[in-house]
C-alpha positions in Angstrom: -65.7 152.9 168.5 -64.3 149.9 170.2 -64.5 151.2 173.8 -65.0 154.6 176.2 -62.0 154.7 178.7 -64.4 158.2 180.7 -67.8 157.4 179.8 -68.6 160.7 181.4 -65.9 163.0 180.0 -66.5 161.2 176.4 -70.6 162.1 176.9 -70.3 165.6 178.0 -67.9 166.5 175.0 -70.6 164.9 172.7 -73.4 166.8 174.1 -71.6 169.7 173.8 -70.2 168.9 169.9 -73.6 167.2 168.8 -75.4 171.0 169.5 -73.2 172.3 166.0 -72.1 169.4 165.0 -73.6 165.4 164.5 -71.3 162.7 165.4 -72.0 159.7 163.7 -70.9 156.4 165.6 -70.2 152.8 164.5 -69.7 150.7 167.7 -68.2 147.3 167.6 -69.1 144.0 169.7 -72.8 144.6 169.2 -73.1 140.9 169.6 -72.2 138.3 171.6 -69.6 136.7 168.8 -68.1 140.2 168.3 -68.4 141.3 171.7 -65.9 138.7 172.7 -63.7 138.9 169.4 -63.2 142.7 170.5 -62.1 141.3 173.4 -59.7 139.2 172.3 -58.3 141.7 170.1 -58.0 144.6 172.0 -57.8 143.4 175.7 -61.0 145.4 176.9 -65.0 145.1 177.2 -67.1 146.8 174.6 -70.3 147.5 177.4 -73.8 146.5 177.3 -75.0 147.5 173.8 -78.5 148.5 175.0 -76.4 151.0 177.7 -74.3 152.7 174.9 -77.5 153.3 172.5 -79.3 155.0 175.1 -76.4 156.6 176.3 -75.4 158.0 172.5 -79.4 158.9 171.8 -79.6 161.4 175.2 -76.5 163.3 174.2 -77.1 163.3 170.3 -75.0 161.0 169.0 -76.0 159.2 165.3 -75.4 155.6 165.7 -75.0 153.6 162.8 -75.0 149.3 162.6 -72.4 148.9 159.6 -69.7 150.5 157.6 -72.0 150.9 154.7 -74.5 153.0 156.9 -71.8 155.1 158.1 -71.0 156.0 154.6 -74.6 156.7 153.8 -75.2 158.0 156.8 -72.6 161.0 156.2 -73.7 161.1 152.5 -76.8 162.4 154.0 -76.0 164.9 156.1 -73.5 166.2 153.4 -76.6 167.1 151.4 -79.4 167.9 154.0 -79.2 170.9 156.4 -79.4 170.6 160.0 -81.6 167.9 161.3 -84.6 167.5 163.5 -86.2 165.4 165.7 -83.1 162.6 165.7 -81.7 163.8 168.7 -79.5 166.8 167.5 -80.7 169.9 169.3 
């Protein structure tokens, strides 16, 4: 996830998918250096990183640092049933 054009539209449908369904995130320009990168390449602002983790935890949404830890992060929900206690309600 580079960006959310309607931060509000985008968090109600995730509240709403994340009760059946987790949504695992990878979001880009968590620093500085990439911040401004993703900026350069695709013309728009990534947000305040601290405002988009607390805006993904309310509404359920898995957020994950890397590539890798999307890949394991899927790997275990393939083989767990539904989670508790990690925001998913």
């Amino acid at each position: 996830m580079e960006s959310v054009g309607d931060a509000r539209s985008f968090l109600s449908a995730a509240r709403e998918v994340s009760l059946n369904k987790p949504i695992v995130v990878v979001k880009a320009g968590r620093t500085a250096a990439a911040a401004k990168a993703a900026a350069s390449h695709t013309g728009s602002l990534t947000g305040s990183d601290e405002v988009i983790d607390a805006a993904m935890q309310r509404v359920g949404v898995l957020r994950v640092k890397t590539i890798a830890e999307l890949f394991d992060m899927v790997a275990a929900l393939e083989c767990s049933g539904r989670l508790r206690g990690l925001g998913l309600r």
